[in-house]
N, C-alpha and C positions, 0 to 999 in steps of 0.2 A: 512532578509528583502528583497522581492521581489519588488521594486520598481524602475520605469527607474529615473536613477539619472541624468538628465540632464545635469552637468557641467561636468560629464563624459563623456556623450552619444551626441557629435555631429551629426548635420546631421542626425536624428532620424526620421524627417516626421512633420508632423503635431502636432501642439502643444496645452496643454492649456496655457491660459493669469496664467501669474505667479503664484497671490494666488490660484486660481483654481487648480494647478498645484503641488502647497506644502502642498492644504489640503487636496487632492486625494493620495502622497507620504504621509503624517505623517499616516493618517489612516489605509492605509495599509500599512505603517511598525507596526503599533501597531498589527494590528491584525496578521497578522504574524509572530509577534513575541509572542504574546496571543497563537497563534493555533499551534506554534509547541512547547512553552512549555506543553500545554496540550496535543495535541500527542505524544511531549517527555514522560509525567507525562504516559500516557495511554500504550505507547510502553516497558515501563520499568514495570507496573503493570502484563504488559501482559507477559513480559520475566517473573517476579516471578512465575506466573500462570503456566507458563510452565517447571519451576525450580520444581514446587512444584509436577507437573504429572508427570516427569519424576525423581522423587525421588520415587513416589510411583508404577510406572509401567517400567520404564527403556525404553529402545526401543525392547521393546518385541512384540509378535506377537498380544498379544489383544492390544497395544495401535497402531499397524499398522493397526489393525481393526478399530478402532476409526479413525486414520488420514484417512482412506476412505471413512468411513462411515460419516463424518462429510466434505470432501470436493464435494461429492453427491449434498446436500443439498448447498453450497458453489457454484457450478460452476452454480447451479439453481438462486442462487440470483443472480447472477454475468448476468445472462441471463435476468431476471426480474424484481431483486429489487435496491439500492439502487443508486450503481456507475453508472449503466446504465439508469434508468431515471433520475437522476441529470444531465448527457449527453447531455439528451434530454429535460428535460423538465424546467432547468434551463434558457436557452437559450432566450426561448421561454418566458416564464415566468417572466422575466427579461424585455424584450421588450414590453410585455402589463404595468409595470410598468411605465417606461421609458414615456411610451405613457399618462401616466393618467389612463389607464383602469384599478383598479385596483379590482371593482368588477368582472369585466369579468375573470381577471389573476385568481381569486378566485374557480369562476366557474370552470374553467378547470382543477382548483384541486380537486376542489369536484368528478368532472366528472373521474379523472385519479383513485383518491382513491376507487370510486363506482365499476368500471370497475374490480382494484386489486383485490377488495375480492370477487369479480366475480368469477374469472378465479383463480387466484393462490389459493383461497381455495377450488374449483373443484378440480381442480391437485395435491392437499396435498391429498386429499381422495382417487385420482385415484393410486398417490405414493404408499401410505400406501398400498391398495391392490396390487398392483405389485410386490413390493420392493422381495422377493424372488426372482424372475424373473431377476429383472433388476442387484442388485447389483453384483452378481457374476461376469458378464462383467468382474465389475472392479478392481476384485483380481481371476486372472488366478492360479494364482500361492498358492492360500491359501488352508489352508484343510478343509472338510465341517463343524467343528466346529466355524475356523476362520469366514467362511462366514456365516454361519447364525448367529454368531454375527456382523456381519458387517452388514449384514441386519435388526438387532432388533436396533443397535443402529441410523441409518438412519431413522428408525421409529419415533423414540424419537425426533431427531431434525430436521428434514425435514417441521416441521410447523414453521419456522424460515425464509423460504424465504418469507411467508406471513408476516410478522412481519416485515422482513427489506423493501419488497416493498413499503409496508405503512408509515416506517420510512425516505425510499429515498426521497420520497416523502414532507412528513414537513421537514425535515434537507434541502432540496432541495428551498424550500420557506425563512428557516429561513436564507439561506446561502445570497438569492439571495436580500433580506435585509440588509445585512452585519450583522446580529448575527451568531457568529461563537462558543461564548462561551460555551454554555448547549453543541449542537452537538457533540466539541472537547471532551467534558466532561464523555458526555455520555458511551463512551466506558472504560474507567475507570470503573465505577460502575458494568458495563460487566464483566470486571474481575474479580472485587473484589466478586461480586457474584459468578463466579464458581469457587474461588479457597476458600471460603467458601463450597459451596459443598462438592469439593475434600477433606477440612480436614472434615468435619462435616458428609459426607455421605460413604466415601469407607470402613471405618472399620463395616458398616453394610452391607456388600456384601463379596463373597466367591471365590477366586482363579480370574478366567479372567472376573467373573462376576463385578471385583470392578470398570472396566471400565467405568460401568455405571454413576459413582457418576456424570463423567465429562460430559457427555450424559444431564443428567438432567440440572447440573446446565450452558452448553450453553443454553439449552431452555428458562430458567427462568431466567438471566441474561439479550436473546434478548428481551422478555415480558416487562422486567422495563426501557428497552435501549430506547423502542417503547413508552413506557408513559412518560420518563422522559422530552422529549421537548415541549409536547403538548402545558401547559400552557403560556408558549412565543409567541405563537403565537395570543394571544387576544391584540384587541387593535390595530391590523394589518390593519382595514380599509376595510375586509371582513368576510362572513361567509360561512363556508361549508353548504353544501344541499347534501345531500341525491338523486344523478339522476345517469342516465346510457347514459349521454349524449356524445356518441361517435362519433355522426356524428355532433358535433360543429365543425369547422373549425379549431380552433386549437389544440382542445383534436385528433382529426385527424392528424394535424401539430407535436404534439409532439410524438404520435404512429409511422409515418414516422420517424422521425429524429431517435425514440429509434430501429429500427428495426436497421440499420447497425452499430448503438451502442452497440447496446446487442450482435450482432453477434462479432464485435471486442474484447468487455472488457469478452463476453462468453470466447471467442476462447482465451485471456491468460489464465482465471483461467481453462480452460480445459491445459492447457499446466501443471499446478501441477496437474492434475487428471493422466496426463500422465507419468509423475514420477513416481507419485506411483504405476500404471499400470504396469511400467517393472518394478517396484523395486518390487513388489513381485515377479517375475523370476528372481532375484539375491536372494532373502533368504526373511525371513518370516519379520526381523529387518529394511531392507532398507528404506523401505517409509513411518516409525517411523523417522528412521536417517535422511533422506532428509528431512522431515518436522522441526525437531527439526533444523538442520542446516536453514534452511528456515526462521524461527524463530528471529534465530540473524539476519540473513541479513536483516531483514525487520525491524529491529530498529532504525538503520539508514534512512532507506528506507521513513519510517512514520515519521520520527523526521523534516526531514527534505527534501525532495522532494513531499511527501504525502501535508505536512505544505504547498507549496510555489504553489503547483498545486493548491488546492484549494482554497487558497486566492487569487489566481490569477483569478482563472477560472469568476467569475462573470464580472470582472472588463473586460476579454478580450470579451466576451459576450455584456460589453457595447460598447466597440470600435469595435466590430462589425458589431452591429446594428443603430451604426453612419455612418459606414463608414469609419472611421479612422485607416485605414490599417496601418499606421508609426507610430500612436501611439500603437498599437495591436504587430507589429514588435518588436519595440525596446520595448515593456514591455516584451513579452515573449521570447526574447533572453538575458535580465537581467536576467530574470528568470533562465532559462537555467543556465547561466555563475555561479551564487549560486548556483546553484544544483549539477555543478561540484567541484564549490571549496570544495562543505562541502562532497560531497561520494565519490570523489577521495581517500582522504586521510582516509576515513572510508574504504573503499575497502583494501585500502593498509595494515590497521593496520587487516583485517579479516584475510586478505593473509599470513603476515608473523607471526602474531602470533593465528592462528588459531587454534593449541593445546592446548595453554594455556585458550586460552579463554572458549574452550568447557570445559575444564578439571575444573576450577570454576566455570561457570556459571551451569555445569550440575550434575558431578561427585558427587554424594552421591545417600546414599540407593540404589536402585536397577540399578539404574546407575554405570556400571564398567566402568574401564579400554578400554575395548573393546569396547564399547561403545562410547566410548571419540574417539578413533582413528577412529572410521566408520562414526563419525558424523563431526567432523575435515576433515577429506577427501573432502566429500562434501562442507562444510564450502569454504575453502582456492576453490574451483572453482566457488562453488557461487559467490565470492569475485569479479571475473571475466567480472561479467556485471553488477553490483551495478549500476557504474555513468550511464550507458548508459539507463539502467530500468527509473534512476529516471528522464532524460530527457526523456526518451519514454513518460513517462507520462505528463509530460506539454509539449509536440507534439501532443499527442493524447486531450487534454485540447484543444489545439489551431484548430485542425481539429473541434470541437465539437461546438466550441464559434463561427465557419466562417459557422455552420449547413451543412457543407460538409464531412458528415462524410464517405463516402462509399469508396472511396479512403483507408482510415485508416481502413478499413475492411478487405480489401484486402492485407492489409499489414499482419497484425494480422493474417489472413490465410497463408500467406507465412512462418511467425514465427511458428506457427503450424505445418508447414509441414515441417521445419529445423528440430524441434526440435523432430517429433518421427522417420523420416528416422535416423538422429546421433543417438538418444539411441538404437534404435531398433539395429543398427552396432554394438554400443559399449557397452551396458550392460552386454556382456558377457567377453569380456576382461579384459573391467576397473571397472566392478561393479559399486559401486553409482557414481563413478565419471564419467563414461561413461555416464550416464542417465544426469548426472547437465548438462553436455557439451554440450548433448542439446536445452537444454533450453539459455544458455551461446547462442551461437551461433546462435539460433532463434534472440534471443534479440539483439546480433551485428547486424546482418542484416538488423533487424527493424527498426533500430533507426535510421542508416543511410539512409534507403530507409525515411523515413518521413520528415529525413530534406531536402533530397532532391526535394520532391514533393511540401513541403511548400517553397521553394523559388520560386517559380512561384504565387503560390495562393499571397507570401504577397511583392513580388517582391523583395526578397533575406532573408535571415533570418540573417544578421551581423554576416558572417559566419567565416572571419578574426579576427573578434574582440572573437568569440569563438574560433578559433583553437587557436592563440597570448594567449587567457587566460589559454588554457588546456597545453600548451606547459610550459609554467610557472609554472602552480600547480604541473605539473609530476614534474619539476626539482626538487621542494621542498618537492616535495611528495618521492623522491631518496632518501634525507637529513629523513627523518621522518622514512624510513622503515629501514636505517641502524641505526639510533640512538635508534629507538623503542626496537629493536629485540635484538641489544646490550646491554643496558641497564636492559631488563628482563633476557638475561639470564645469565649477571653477577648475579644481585641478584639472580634469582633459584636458584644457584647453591650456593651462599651464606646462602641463609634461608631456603632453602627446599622448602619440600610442603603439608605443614600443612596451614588451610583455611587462616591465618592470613600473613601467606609467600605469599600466591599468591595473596593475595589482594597486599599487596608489592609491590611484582615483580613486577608484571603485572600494578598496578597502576603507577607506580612510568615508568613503559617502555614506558605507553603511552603517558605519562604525559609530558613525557623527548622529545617524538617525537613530540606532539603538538606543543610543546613551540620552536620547531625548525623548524616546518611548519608552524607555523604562522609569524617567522620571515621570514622566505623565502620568500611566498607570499608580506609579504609587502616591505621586498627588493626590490623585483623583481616587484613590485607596478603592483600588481594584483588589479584592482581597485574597484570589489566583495567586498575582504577583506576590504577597506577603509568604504565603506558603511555598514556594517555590522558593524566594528568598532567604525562610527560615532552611530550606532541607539544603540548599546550597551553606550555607553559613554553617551548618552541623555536621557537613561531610568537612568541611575546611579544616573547621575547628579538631575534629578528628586525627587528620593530618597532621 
């Protein structure tokens, strides 16, 4: 529940008149409690998704081929499609609402979408004839089998950034309406599509060629992801047109705003391009392993910082566009304060039992042993920068909703350049874990350089009231990592590790350490925890 809780939150700034106030608070706790069970629902499909590819391919060198060949096409959207005009053109979007315009709001979607399949289906065609050319770049270290599979399967999904552009785009409208549901949803059905492929298509393909199955069914997965919201949107109060209207004043507005957007949210997902970049100069497995560790971290990650940034993000976009700095403040430093209590304690349980985890969630079929430990490695440093990622992002949310985005560009380029001088150092000593450290250590420095710059834009960010709460959750987050890690490995060693022992262990470790983090926190009257308690206890009660 991302909501500023007033009887908590003194001193906040500018308020609304009470009801206004509680029916702004219930709404979005509903919805964020709505959108992170279905990005829970979405982040867990997607773990089995990837439970299921690496039972069939392991972390071998064609499935290293695929995690490049598929973050290609990835660091492309990241540049063009979905996160980065939602950036941009939410903001905006938002504000012709707000105004009554809402045929004009219309128009400049019509005009953004015309524009997309302009240009990004140009570029898929130009992809497709280069990709020889290009991909190599990005596996140095592969042999020329590897790469021109790397390149065949870039082929196959690289019409995917046209597909999400167009989808940022309506998810981007439906968001800015407050429908969250279908959007949240939609990725769900992504899954479920390509781990349908995965069983239904590899055992028709031969040796590294089965890689393919996963290849097809991303593309055919993004295709239904892209039709699944359309129809929500009737009934909205406008309609698309068919123009190439780029010199409208705002379809220009929102081109500007997306440019130091796309550079920013470009320049993190080039940061996992670069992983995998030096993880092929540690071995052919590495940036299979890094992704697969990557994987878990981002469960947490989408459960619950992904959840609270987006439900956030329209709302800080209107107190933007009001004015209302105090309210924009204290909402996205509640923000914040959530975001730590819930991936503190997610970090901590990655950290210390990060063998076990890997070793159930992945360990069968072509997944060994070895495997588990090279992916475990990465894992427990990943762990490293969870909390600070998932505030990076409702930072970069609040940079985005104030349309001063070029500051946060800059930042993001400094992350970039922590994170390949450290691997480029350390990939030869520490192997994957040299390579995560980078990325670890880009992201330290990011975070805090943002919050620093936004205490001037919103005239402090309740910077006491976040360190007082993170100093609290470590202490109980102490309390969680000894009892977690004692607890699993009394039982391991009681039940073994047959699938049903490590569901066990491992459940019953984490289980043991919650239930003593969660007391901690409210001991220690974290007052996150209270709020999140009251919106669970009101849904029950409901029930």
């Amino acid at each position: 529940m991302a909501v500023d809780e007033r009887s908590d939150s003194p001193g906040t700034g500018a308020e609304f008149p009470p009801a206004e106030q509680s029916s702004t608070g219930r709404r979005l706790a509903v919805s964020t409690a709505f959108f992170s069970a279905a990005t829970g629902l979405s982040r867990v499909v997607g773990l089995v998704r990837e439970i299921v590819a690496a039972s069939y391919f392991g972390v071998s060198g064609a499935m290293s081929a695929f995690t490049i060949a598929f973050q290609v096409p990835n660091l492309m959207r990241a540049l063009f499609a979905d996160a980065a005009l939602q950036g941009a053109f939410v903001p905006v979007f938002t504000e012709l609402l707000e105004k009554g315009r809402r045929k004009e709001a219309f128009a400049v979607a019509s005009g953004l979408l015309s524009l997309i399949t302009m240009i990004l289906g140009s570029l898929t065609i130009i992809f497709w004839l280069t990709a020889p050319w290009i991909m190599p770049i990005f596996a140095p270290g592969f042999s020329p089998h590897l790469q021109d599979l790397t390149v065949q399967l870039s082929r196959i999904m690289f019409p995917i950034v046209l597909l999400l552009a167009l989808s940022g785009v309506i998810v981007g409208m439906l968001n800015s309406f407050e429908h969250f549901s279908v959007p949240a949803l939609a990725p769900v059905v992504w899954n479920l599509i390509i781990i349908g492929s995965l069983v239904g298509l590899t055992p028709l393909f031969h040796g590294d060629d089965r890689v393919y199955s996963y290849a097809i069914g991303v593309l055919l997965g993004t295709i239904v992801q892209f039709l699944l919201p359309l129809p929500w949107l009737r009934g909205r109060g406008g309609r698309f047109t068919l123009n190439l209207a780029w010199r409208n004043a705002h379809v220009l507005r929102v081109l500007k705003l997306m440019l130091p957007v796309t550079i920013a949210l470009g320049l993190i997902n080039f940061d996992a391009l670069i992983n995998s970049i030096f993880g092929t100069l540690v071995n052919d497995e590495a940036p299979s392993a890094i992704d697969k560790a990557f994987r878990i971290y981002m469960l947490p990650q989408g459960l619950f910082s992904v959840a609270i940034a987006t439900i956030l993000f329209p709302t800080l976009s209107r107190f933007a566009a009001r004015g209302a700095l105090g309210d924009l403040r204290a909402t996205m430093s509640n923000g914040i304060r959530q975001i730590l209590l819930l991936l503190i304690p997610s970090a901590i349980l990655m950290g210390v039992l990060a063998e076990p985890i890997t070793r159930l969630v992945y360990q069968r079929g072509a997944f060994n042993t070895a495997a588990t430990d090279l992916v475990s490695q990465a894992m427990w440093v990943w762990a490293l920068s969870l909390p600070a990622n998932g505030a990076s992002l409702l930072f970069s949310r609040t940079f985005f909703s104030l349309q001063r985005p070029w500051l946060n560009t800059a930042i993001a380029v400094g992350n970039l350049v922590v994170n390949a001088g450290i691997s480029a150092a350390l990939y030869g000593p520490l192997g994957v874990k040299g390579v995560v450290l980078g990325s670890v250590a880009g992201t330290l420095i990011q975070v805090v350089l943002q919050a620093w710059y936004l205490r001037f834009d919103l005239g402090g960010i309740e910077g006491g009231r976040i360190l007082s709460a993170v100093l609290r959750i470590l202490a109980a987050g102490a309390a969680l990592a000894a009892v977690s890690y004692a607890v699993w490995d009394i039982l391991d060693h009681a039940l073994g590790r047959s699938l049903a022992g490590q569901i066990v262990s491992l459940g019953l470790g984490i289980a043991c350490g919650i239930a003593v983090y969660t007391a901690g926190v409210l001991l220690l009257r974290v007052g996150e925890a209270r709020q999140i308690g009251r919106l669970l206890g009101g849904r029950l009660r409901r029930t």
